[in-house]
C-alpha positions in Angstrom: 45.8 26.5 44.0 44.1 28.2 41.1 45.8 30.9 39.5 44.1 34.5 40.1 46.1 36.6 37.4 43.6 35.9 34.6 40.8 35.7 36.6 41.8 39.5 38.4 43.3 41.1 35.1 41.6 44.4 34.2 41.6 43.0 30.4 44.0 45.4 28.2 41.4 47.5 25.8 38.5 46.6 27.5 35.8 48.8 29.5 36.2 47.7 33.2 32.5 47.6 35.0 33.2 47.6 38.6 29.7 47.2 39.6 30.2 43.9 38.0 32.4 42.5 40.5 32.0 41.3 44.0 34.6 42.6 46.6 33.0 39.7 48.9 34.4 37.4 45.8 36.5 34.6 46.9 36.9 33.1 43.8 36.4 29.4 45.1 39.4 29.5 47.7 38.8 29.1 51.3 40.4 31.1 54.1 42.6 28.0 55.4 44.1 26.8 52.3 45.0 30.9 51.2 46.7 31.0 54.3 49.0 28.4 53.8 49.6 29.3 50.1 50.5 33.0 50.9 53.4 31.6 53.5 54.9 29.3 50.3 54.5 32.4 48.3 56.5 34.7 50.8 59.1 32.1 50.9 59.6 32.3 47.1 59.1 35.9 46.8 62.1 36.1 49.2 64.5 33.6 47.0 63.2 36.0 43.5 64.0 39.1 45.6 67.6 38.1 46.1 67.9 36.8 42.7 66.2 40.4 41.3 68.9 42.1 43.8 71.8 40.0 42.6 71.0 40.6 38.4 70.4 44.3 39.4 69.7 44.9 35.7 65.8 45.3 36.5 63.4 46.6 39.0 59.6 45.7 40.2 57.1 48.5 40.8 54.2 48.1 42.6 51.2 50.2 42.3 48.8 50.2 45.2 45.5 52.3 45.0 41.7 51.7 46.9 39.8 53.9 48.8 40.7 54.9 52.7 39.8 51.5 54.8 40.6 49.4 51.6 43.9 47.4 53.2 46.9 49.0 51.6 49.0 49.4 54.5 47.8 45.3 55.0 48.7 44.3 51.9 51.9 45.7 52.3 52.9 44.5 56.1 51.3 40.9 55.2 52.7 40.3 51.6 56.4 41.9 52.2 56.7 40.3 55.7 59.1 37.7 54.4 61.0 40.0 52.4 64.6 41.7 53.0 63.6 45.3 54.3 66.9 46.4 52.4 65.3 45.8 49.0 62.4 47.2 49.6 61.3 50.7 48.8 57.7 52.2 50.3 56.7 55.6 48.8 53.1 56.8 49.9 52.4 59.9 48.1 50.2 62.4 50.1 48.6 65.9 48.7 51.6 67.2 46.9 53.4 70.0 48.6 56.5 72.4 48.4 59.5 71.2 45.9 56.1 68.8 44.3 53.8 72.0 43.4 56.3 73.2 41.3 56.7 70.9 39.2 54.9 68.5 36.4 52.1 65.9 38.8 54.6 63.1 37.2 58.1 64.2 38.8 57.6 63.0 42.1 56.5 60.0 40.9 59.7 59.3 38.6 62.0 59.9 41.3 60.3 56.9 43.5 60.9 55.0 40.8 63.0 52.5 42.1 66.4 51.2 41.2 67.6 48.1 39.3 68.0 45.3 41.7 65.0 46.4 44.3 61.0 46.3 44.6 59.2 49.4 45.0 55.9 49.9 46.6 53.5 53.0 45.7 50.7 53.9 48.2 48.4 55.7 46.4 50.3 57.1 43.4 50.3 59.3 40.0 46.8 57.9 39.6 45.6 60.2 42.2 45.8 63.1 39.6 43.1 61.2 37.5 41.2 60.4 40.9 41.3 63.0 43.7 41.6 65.5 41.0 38.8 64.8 38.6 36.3 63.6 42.1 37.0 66.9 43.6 37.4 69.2 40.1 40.8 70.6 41.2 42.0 70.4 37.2 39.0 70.9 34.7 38.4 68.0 32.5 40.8 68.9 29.4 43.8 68.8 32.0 42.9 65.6 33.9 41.3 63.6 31.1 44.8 63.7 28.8 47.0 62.5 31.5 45.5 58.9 30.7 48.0 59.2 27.4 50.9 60.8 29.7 50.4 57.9 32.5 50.5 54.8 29.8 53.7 56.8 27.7 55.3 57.6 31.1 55.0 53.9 32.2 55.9 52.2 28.4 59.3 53.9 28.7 59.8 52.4 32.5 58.9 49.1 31.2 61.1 49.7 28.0 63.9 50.6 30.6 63.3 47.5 33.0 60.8 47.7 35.3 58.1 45.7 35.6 54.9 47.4 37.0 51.8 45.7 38.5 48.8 47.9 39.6 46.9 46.6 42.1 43.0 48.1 42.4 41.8 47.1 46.2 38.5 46.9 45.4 36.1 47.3 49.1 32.5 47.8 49.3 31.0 51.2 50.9 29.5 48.7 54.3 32.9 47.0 54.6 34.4 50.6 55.0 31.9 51.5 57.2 32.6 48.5 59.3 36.5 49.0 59.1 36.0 53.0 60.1 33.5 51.6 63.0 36.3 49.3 64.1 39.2 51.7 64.2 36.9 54.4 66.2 36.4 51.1 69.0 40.2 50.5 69.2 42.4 53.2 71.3 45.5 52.2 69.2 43.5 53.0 65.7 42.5 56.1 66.4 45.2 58.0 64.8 44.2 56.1 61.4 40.5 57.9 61.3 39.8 61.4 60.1 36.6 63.0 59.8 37.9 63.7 56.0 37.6 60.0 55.7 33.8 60.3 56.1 33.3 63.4 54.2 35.1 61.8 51.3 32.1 59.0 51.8 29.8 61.1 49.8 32.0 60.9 46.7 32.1 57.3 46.6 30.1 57.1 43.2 32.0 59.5 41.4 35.4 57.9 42.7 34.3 54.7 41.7 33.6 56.5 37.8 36.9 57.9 38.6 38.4 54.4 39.1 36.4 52.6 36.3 37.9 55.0 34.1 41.6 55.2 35.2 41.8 50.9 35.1 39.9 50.9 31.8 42.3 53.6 30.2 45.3 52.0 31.6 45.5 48.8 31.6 48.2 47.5 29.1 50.2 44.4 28.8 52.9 46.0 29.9 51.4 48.0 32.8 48.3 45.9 33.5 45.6 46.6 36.4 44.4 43.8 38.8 40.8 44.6 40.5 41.0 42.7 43.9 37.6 42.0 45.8 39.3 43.1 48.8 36.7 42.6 51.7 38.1 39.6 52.7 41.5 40.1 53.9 42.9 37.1 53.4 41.8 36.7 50.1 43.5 40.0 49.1 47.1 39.4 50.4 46.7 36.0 48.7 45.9 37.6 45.7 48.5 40.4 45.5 51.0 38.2 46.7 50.3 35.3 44.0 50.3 37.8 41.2 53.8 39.5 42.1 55.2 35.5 42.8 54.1 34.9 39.0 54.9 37.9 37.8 58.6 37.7 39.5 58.7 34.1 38.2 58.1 35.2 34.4 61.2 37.4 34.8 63.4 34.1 34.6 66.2 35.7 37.3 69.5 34.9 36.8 72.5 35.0 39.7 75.3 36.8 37.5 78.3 34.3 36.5 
């Protein structure tokens, strides 16, 4: 099975061109043989999950963004479906409200941060306030454009401290989403996924994919790096995300405590 991470990497320093890439892209591997390397990749992601629990001297955070209809609930349900629920933390961050508006855009993100020993999962995240926020002009562009240098300090020091981020773009193409908004209108037990906000944010589409070109090219580091998935093939994008976090996981060189 080929490895994806160098071939997915947002490269560290360089200027991301997302019209350059193919979210049909496949990268050579067929349907049937991802299948069966994302079950031998969900058995080892459950042995490095209890080794990561067992050391509890360092955490995984994973960073999941894409526009609505781009598979991040999948990716979640069909990567994590081996794993121990117990280790497992799922934040989705929603329009921040309350407690959130009264504070830095960062704070509610820190405290989701999750603990030594566990995996944490971000659904949408901080990146929205470089996204939603510059798309929709809710900060003008001397607010939004430094928090590219907040973003990349704020995640050195949680890498300096032990966790290991991977940021996962889900990278769909405007007729996939259609199709997947078409399909979710057809089926009764979908219908509470679609909003009529989901086709207004449609019009947008160019200036979130700026948005996005911008945010991956800023911050991708080698310690907080950004994988672009070609995520119109579902398959391909769980094998993807799940091979990356197996490596990644691997790397760590886990050790039960003596």
């Amino acid at each position: 099975m080929k490895h994806l991470a160098s071939k997915l990497i947002a490269e560290p320093g360089k200027k991301l061109r997302l019209d350059k890439i193919d979210p049909d892209d496949t990268h050579g591997v067929d349907r049937e043989e991802a299948e069966a390397e994302l079950c031998k990749d969900q058995e080892r992601l459950l042995e490095l999950q209890n080794l990561l629990y067992a050391e509890s001297r360092r955490s995984v955070l994973m960073v999941l963004q894409g526009m609505d209809a781009s598979g991040k609930d999948g990716t979640i349900r069909h990567v994590m479906s081996g794993i121990n629920p117990q280790g497992v933390n799922v934040t989705s961050f929603k329009v921040p409200e309350g407690e959130e508006k009264r504070h830095d855009y960062l704070w509610r993100v820190h405290r989701a941060v999750p603990e030594w020993g566990k995996i944490g999962i971000f659904n949408r995240s901080h990146y929205e306030d470089v996204l939603v926020v510059r798309v929709h002009k809710l900060a003008p562009e001397k607010v939004w454009a430094r928090r590219y240098r907040h973003i990349n300090e704020f995640e050195r020091m949680l890498t300096d401290e032990g966790v290991h981020i991977l940021k996962f773009l889900l990278l769909i193409g405007k007729e996939e989403q259609a199709v997947r908004f078409r399909e979710r209108l057809k089926d009764h037990t979908k219908h509470w996924k679609f909003s009529p906000a989901d086709t207004r944010e449609r019009r947008y589409w160019d200036d979130y994919m700026a948005a996005y070109q911008d945010a991956v090219s800023e911050c991708s580091t080698g310690h907080a790096p950004w994988y672009v998935i070609p995520a119109n093939r579902k398959w391909f994008r769980n094998l993807a995300v799940a091979q990356i976090l197996r490596d990644e996981m691997d790397r760590m060189k886990l050790q039960y405590p003596k």
